[in-house]
Structure formats: C-alpha cells, structure tokens
PDB file of N, CA, C and O in Angstrom:
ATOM      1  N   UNK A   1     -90.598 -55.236 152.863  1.00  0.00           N
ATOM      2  CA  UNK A   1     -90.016 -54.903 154.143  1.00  0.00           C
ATOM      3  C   UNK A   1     -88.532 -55.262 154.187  1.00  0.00           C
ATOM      4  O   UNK A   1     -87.751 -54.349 154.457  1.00  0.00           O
ATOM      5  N   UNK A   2     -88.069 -56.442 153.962  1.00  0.00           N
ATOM      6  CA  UNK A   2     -86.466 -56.925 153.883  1.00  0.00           C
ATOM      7  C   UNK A   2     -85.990 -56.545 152.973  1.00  0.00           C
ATOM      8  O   UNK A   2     -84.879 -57.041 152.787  1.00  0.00           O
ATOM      9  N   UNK A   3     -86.374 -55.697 152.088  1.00  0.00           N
ATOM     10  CA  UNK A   3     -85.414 -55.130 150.354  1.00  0.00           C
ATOM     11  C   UNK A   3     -84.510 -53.912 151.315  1.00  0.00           C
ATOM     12  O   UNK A   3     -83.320 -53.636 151.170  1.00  0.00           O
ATOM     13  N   UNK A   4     -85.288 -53.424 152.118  1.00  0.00           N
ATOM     14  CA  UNK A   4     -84.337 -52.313 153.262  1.00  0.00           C
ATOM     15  C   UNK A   4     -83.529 -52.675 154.135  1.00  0.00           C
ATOM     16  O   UNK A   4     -83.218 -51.739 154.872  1.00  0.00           O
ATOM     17  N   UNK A   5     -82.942 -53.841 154.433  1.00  0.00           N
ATOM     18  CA  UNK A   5     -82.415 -54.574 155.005  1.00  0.00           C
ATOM     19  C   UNK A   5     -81.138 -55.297 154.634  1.00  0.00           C
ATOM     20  O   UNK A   5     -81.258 -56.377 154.055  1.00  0.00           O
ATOM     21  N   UNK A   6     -79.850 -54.799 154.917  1.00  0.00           N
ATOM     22  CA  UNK A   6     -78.933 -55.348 154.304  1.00  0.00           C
ATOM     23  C   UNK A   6     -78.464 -56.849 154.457  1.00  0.00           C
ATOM     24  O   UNK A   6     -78.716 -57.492 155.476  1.00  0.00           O
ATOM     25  N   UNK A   7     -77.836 -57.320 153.488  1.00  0.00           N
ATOM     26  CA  UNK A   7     -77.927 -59.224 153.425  1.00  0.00           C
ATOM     27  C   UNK A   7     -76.906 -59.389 154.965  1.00  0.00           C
ATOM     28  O   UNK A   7     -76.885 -60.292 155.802  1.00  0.00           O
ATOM     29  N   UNK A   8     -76.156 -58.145 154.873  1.00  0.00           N
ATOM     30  CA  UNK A   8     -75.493 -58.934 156.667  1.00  0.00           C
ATOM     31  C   UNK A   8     -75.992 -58.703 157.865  1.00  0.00           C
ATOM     32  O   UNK A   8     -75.197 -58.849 158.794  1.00  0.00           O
ATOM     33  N   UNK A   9     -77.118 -58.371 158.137  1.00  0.00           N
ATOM     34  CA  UNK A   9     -78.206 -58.150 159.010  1.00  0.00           C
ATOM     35  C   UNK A   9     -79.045 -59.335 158.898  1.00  0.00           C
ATOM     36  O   UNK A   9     -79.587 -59.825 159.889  1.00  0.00           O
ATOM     37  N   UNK A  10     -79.182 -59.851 157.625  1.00  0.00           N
ATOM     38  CA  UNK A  10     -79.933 -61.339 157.730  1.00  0.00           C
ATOM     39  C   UNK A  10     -79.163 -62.266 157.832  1.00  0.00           C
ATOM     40  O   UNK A  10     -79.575 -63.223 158.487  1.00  0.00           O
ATOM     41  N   UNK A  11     -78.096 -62.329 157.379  1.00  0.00           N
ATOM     42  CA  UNK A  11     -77.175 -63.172 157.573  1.00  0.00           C
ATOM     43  C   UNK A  11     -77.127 -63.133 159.427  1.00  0.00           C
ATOM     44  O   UNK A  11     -77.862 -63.890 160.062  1.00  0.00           O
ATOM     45  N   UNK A  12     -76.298 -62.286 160.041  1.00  0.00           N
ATOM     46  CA  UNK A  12     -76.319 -62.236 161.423  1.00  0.00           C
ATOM     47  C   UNK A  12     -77.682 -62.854 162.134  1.00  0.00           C
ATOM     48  O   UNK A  12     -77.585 -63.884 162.802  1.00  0.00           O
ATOM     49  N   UNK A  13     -78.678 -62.332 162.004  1.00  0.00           N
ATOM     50  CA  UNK A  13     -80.117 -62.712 161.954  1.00  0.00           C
ATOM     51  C   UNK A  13     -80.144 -64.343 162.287  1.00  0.00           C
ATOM     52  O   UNK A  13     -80.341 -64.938 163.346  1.00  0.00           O
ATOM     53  N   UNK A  14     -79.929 -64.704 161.261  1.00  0.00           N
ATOM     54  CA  UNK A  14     -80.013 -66.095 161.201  1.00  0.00           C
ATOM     55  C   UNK A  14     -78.947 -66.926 161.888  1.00  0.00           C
ATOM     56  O   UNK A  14     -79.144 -68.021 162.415  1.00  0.00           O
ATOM     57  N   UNK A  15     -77.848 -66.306 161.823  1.00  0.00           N
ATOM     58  CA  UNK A  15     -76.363 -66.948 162.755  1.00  0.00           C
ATOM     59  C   UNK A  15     -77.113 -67.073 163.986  1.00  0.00           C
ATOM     60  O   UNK A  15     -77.087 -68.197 164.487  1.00  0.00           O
ATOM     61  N   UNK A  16     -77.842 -66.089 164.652  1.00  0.00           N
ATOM     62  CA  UNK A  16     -77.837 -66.017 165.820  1.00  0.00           C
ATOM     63  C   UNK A  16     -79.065 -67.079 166.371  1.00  0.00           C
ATOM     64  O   UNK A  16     -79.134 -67.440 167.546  1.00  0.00           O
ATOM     65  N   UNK A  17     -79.874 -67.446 165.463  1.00  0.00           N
ATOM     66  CA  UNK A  17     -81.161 -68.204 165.448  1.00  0.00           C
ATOM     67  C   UNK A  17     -80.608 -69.496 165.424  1.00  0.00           C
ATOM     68  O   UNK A  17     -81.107 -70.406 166.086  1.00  0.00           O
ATOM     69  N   UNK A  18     -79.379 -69.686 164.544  1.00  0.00           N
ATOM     70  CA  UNK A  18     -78.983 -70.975 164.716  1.00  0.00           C
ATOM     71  C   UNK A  18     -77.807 -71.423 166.029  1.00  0.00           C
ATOM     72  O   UNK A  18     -77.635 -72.621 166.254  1.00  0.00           O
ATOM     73  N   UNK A  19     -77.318 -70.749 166.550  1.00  0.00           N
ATOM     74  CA  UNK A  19     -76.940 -70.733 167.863  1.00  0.00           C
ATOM     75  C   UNK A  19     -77.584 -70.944 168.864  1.00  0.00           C
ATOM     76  O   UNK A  19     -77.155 -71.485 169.883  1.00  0.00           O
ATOM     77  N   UNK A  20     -78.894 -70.459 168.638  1.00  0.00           N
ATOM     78  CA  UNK A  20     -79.682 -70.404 170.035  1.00  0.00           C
ATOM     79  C   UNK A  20     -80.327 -71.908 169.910  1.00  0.00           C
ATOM     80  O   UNK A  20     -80.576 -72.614 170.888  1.00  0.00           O
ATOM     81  N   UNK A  21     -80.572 -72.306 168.452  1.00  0.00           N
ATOM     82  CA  UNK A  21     -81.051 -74.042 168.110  1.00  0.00           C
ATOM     83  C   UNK A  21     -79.894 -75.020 168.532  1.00  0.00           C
ATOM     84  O   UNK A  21     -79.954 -76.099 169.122  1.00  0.00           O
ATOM     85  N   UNK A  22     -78.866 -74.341 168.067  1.00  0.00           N
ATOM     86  CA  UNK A  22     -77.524 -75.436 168.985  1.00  0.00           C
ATOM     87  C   UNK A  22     -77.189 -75.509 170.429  1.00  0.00           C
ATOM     88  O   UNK A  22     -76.443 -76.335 170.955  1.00  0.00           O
ATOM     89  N   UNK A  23     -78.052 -74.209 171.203  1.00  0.00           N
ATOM     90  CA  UNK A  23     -77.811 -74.567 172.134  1.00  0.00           C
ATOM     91  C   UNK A  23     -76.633 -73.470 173.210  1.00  0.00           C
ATOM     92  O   UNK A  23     -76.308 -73.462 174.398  1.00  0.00           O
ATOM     93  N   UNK A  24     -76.173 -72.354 171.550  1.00  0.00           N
ATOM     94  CA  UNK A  24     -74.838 -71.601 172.032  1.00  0.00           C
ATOM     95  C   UNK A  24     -75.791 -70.354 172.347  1.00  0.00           C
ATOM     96  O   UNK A  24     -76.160 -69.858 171.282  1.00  0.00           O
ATOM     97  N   UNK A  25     -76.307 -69.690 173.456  1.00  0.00           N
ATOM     98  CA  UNK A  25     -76.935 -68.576 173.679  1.00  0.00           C
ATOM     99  C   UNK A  25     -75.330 -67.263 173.566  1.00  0.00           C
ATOM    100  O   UNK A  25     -75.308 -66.161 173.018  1.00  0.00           O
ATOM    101  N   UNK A  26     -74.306 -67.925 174.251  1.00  0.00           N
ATOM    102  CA  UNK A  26     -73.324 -66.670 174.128  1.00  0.00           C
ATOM    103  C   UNK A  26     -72.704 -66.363 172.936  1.00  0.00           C
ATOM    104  O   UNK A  26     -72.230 -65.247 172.723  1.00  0.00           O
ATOM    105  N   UNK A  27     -72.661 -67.576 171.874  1.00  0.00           N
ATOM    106  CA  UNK A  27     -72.446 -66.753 170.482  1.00  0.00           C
ATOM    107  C   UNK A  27     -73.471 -66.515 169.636  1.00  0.00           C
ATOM    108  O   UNK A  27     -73.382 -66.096 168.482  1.00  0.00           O
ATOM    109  N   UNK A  28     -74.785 -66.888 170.445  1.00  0.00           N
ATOM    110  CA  UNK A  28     -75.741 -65.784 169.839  1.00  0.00           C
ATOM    111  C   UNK A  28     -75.660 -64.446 169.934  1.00  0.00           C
ATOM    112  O   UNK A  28     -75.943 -63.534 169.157  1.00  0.00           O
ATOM    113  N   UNK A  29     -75.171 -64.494 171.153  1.00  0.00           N
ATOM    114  CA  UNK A  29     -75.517 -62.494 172.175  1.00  0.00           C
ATOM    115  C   UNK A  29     -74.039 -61.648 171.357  1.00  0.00           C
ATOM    116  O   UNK A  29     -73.844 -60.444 171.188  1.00  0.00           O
ATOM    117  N   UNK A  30     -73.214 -62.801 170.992  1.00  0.00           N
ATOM    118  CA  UNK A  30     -72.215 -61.883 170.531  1.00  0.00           C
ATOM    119  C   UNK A  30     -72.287 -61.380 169.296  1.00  0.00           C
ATOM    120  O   UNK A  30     -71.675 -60.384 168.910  1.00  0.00           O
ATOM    121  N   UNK A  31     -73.451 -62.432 168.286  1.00  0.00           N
ATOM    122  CA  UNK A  31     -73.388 -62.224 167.119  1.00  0.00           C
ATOM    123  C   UNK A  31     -74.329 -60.948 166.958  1.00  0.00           C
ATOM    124  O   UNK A  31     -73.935 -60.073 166.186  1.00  0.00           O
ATOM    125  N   UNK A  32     -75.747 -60.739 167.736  1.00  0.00           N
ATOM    126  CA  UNK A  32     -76.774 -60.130 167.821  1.00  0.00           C
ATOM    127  C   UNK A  32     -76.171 -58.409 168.243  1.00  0.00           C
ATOM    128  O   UNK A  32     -76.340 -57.306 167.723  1.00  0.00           O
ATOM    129  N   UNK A  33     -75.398 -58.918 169.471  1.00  0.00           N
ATOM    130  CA  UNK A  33     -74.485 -57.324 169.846  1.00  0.00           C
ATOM    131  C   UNK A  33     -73.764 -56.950 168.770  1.00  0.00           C
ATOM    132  O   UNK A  33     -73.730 -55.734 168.586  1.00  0.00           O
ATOM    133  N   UNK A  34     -73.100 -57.716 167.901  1.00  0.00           N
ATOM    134  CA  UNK A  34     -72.365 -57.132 167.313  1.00  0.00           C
ATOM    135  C   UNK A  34     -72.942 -56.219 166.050  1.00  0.00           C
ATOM    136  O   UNK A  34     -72.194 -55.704 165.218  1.00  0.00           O
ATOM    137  N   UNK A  35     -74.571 -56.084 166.035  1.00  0.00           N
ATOM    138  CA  UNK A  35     -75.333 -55.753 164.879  1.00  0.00           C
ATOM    139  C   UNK A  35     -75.212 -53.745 165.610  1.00  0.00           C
ATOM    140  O   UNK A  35     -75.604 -53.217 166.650  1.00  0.00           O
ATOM    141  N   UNK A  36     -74.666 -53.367 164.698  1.00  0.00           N
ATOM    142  CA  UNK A  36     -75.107 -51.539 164.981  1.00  0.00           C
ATOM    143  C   UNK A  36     -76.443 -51.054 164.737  1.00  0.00           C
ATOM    144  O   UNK A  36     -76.874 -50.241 165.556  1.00  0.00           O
ATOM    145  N   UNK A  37     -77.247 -51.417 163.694  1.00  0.00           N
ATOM    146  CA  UNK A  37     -78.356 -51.043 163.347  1.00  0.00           C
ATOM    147  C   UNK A  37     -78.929 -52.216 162.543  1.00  0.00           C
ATOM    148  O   UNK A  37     -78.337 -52.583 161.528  1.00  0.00           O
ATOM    149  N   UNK A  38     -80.103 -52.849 162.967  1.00  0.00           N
ATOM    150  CA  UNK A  38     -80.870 -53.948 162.319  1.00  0.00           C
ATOM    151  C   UNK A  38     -81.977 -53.340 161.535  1.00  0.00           C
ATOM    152  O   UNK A  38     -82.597 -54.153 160.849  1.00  0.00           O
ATOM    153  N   UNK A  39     -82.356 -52.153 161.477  1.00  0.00           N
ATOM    154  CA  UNK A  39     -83.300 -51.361 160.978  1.00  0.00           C
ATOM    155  C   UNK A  39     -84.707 -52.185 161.317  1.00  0.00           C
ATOM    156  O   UNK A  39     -85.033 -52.459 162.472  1.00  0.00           O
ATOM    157  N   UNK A  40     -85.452 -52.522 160.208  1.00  0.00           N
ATOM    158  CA  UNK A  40     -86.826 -53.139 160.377  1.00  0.00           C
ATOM    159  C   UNK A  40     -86.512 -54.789 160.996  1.00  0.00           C
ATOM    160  O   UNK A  40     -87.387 -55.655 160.968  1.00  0.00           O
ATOM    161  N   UNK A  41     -85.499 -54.965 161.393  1.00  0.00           N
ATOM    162  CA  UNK A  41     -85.535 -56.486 161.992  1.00  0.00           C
ATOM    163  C   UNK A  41     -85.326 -55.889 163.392  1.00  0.00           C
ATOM    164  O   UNK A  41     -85.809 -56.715 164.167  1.00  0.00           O
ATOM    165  N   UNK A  42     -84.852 -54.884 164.063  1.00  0.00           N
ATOM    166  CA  UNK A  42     -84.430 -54.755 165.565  1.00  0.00           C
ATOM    167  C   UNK A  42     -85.063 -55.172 166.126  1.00  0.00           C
ATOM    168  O   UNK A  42     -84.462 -55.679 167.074  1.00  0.00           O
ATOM    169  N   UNK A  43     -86.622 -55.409 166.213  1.00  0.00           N
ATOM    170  CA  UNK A  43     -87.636 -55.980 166.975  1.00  0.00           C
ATOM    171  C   UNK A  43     -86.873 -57.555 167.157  1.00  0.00           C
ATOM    172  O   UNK A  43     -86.388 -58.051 168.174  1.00  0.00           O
ATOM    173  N   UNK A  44     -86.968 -58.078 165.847  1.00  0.00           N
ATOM    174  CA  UNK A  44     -86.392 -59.633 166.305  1.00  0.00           C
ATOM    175  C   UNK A  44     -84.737 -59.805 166.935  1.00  0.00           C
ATOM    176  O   UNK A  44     -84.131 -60.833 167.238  1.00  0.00           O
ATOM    177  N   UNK A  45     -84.450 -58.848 166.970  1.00  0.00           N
ATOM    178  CA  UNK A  45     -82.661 -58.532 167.248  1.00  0.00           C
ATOM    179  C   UNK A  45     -82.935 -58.519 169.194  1.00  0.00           C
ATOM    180  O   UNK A  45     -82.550 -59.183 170.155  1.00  0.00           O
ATOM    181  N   UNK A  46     -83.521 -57.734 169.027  1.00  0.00           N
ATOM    182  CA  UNK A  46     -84.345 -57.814 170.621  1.00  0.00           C
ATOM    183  C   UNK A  46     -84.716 -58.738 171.023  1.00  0.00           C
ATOM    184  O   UNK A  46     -84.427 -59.122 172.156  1.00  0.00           O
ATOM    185  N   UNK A  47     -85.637 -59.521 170.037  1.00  0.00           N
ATOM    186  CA  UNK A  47     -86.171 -61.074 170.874  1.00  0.00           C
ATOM    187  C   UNK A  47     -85.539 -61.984 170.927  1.00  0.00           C
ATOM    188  O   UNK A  47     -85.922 -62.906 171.647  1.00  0.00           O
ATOM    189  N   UNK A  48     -84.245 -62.107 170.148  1.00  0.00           N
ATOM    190  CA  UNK A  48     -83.550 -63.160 170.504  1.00  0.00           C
ATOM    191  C   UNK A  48     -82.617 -62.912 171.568  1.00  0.00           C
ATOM    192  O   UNK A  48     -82.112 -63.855 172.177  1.00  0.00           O
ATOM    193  N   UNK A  49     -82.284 -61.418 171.904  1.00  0.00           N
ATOM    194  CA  UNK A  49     -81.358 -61.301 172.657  1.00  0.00           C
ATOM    195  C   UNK A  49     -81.816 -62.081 173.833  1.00  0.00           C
ATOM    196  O   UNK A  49     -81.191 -62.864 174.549  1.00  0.00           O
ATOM    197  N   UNK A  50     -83.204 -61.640 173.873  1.00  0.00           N
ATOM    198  CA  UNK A  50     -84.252 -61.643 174.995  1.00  0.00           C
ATOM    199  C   UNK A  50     -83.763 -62.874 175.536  1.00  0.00           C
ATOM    200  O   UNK A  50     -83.116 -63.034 176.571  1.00  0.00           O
ATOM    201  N   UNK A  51     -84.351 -64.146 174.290  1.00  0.00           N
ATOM    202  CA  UNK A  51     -84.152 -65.356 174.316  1.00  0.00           C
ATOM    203  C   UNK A  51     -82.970 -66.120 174.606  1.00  0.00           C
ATOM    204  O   UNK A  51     -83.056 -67.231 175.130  1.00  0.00           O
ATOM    205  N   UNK A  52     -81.606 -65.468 174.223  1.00  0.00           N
ATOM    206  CA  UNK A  52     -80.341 -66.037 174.225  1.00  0.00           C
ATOM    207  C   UNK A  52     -80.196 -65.628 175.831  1.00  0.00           C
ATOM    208  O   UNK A  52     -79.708 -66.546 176.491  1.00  0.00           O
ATOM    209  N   UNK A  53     -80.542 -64.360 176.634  1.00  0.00           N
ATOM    210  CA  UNK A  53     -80.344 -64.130 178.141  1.00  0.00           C
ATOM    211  C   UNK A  53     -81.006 -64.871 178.721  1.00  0.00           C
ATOM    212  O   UNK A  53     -80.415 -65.227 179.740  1.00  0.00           O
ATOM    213  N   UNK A  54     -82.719 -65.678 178.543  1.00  0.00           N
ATOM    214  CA  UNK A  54     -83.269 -66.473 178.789  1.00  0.00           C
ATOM    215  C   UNK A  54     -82.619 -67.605 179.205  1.00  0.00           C
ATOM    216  O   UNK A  54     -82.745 -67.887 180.396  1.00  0.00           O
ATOM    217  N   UNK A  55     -81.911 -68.372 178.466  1.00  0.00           N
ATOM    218  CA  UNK A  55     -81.570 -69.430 178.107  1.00  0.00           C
ATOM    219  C   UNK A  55     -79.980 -69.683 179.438  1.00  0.00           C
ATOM    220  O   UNK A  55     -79.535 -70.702 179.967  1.00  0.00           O
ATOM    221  N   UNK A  56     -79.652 -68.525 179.511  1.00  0.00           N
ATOM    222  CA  UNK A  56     -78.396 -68.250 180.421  1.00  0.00           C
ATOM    223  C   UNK A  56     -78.965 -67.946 181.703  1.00  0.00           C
ATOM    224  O   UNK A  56     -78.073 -67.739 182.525  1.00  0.00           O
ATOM    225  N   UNK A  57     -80.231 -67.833 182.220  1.00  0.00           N
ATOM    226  CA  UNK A  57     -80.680 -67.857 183.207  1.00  0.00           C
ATOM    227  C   UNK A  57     -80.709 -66.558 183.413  1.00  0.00           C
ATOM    228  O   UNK A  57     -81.428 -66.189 184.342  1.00  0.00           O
ATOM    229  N   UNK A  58     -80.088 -65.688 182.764  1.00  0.00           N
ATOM    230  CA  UNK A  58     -79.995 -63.944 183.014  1.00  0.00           C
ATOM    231  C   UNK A  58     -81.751 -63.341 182.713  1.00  0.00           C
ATOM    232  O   UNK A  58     -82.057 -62.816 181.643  1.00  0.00           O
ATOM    233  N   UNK A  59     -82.727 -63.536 183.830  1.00  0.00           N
ATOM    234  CA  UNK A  59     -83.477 -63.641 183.344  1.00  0.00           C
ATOM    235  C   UNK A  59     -84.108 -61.553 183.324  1.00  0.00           C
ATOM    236  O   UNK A  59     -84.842 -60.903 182.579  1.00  0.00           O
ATOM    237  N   UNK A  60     -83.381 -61.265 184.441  1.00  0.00           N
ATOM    238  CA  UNK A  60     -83.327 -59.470 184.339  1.00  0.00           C
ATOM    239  C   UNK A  60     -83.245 -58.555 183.031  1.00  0.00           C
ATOM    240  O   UNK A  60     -83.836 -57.573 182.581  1.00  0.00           O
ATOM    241  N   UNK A  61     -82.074 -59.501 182.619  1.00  0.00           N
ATOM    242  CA  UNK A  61     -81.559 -58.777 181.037  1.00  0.00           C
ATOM    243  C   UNK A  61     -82.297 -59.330 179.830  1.00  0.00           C
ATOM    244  O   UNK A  61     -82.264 -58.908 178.674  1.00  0.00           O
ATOM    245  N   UNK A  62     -83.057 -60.492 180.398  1.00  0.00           N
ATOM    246  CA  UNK A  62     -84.212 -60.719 179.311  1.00  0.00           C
ATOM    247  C   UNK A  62     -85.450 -60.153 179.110  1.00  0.00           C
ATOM    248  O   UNK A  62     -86.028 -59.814 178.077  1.00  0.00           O
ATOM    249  N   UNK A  63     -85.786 -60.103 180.375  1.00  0.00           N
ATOM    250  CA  UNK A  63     -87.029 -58.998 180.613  1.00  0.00           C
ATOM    251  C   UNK A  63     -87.228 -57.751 179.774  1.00  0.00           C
ATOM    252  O   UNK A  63     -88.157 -57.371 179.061  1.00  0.00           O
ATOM    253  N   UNK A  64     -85.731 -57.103 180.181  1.00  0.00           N
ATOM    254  CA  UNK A  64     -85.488 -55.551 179.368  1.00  0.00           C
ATOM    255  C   UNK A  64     -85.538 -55.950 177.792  1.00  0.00           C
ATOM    256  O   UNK A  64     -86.289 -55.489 176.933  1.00  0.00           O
ATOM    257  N   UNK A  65     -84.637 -56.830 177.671  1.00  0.00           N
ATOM    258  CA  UNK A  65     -84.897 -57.013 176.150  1.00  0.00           C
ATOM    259  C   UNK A  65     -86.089 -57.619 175.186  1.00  0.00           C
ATOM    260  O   UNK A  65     -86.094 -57.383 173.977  1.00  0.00           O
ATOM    261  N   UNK A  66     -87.074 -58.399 175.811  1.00  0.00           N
ATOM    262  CA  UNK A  66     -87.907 -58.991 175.634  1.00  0.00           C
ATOM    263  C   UNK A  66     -89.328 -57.879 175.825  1.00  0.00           C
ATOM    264  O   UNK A  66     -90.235 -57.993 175.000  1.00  0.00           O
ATOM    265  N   UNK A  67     -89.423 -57.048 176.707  1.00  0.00           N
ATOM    266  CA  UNK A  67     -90.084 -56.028 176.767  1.00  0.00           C
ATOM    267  C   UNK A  67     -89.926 -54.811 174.947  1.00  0.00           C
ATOM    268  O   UNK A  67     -90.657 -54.472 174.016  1.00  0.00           O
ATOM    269  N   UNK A  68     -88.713 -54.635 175.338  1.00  0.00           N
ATOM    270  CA  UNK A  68     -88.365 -53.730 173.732  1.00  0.00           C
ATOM    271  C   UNK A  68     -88.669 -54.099 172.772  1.00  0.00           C
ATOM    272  O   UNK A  68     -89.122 -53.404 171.863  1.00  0.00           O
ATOM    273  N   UNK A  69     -88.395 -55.916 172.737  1.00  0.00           N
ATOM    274  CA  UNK A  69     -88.692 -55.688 171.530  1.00  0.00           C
ATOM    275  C   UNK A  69     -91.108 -56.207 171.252  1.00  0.00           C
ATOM    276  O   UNK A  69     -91.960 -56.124 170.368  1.00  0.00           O
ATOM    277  N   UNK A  70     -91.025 -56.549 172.328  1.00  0.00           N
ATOM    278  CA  UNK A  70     -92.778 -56.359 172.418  1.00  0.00           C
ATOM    279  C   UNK A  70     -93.092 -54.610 171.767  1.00  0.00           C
ATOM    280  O   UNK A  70     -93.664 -54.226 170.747  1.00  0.00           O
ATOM    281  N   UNK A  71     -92.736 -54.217 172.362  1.00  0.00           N
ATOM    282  CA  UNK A  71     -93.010 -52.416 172.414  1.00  0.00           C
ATOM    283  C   UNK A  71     -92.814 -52.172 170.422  1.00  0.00           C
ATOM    284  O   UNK A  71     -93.650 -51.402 169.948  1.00  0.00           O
ATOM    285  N   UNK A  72     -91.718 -52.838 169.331  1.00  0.00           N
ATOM    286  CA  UNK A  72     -91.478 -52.667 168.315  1.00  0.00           C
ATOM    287  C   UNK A  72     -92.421 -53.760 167.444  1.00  0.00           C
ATOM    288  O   UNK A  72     -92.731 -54.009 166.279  1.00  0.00           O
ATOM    289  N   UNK A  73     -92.598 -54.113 168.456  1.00  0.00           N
ATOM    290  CA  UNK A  73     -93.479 -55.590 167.192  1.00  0.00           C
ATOM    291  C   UNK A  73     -94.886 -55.246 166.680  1.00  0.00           C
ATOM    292  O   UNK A  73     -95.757 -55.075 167.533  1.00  0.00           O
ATOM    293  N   UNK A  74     -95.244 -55.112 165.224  1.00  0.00           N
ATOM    294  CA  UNK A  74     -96.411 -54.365 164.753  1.00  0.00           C
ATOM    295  C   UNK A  74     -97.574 -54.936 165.326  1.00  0.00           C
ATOM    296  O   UNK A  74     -97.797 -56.016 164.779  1.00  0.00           O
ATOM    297  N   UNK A  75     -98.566 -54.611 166.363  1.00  0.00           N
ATOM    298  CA  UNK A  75     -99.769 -54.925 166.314  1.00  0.00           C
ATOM    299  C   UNK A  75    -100.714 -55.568 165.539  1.00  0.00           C
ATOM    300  O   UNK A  75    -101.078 -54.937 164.547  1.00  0.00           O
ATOM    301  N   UNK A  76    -101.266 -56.779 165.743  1.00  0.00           N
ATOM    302  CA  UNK A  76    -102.283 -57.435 164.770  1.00  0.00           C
ATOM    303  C   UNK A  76    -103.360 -56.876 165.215  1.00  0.00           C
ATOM    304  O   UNK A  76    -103.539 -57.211 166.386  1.00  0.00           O
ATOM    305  N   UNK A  77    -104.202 -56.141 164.805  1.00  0.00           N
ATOM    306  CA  UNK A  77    -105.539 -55.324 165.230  1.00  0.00           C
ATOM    307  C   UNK A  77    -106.851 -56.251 165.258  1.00  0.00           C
ATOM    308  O   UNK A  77    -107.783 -56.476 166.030  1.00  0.00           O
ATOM    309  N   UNK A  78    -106.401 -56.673 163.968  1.00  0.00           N
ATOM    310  CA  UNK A  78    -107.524 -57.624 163.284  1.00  0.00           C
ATOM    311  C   UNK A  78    -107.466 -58.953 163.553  1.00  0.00           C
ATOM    312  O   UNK A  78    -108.187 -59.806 163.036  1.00  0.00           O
ATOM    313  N   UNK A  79    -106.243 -59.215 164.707  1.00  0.00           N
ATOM    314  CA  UNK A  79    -106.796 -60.899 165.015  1.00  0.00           C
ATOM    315  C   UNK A  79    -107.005 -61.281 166.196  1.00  0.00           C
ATOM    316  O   UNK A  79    -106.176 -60.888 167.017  1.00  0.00           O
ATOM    317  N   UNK A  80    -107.912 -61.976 166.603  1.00  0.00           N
ATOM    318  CA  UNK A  80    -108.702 -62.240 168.042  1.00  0.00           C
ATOM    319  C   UNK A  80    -107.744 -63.203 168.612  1.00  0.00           C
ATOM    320  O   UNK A  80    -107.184 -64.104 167.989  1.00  0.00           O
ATOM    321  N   UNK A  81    -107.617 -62.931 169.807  1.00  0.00           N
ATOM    322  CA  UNK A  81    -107.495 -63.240 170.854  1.00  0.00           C
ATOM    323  C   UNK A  81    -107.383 -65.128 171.269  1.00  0.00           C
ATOM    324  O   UNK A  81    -106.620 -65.710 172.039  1.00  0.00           O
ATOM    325  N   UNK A  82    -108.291 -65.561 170.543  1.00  0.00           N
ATOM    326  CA  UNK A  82    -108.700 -66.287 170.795  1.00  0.00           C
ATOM    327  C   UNK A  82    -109.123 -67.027 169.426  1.00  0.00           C
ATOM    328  O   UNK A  82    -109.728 -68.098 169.464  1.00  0.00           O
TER     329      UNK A  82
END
C-alpha cells in the first residue's frame, strides 16, 4: 500500500502527527493543507485534520473532516463489534 506513496507525503504525515503530540494543532493544519494529493493516506490526512480542528475547539470543521475521512477508511467486515 505505501510503495504508492511518495516519501514526502510520509514525511508530512508524520510532521503533522508530531505537532499534534506537541501540542501545535496550527502547524499541523498547515503542514496537512499543504499536502495536494496524499493518495492512499488521504483518509489519515483527513483524520488528523479532523483532530488538529478538534484540538482548536473548531469543532464544525472537525466534524466535516472527521466524517470524510470515516467515509475513506477501509471497512473491517470480519471484526466484531465487540
């Protein structure tokens, strides 16, 4: 899945994961916006946005983003609930 994925998409990826652990949600959102196409990661490009608007109390613009990227995230069929 990540061989399709260029190293500055993971790189960004991860910038933005470690921002949101420090605590910086706005140079997460800048690092995450600044991605044009995440290809097979956009789902998580989405959830952190989700998370970094979370964190800023913007909780409207998390919703939208946190919704999208639910809608991209592959289904586990095979695992219960519970």
């Amino acid at each position: 899945m990540l061989e399709n994925v260029s190293p500055k998409v993971i790189h960004k990826i991860m910038a933005a994961e470690g921002y949101l652990e420090l605590g910086m949600p706005i140079q997460a959102l800048d690092t995450l916006n600044s991605l044009e196409d995440a290809g097979p990661l956009e789902a998580m490009r989405l959830f952190l946005i989700g998370e970094a608007y979370r964190r800023q109390e913007k909780y409207h613009e998390a919703i939208d983003s946190l919704h999208q990227a639910a809608r991209l995230f592959p289904v586990m069929e095979s695992r219960k609930a519970w």
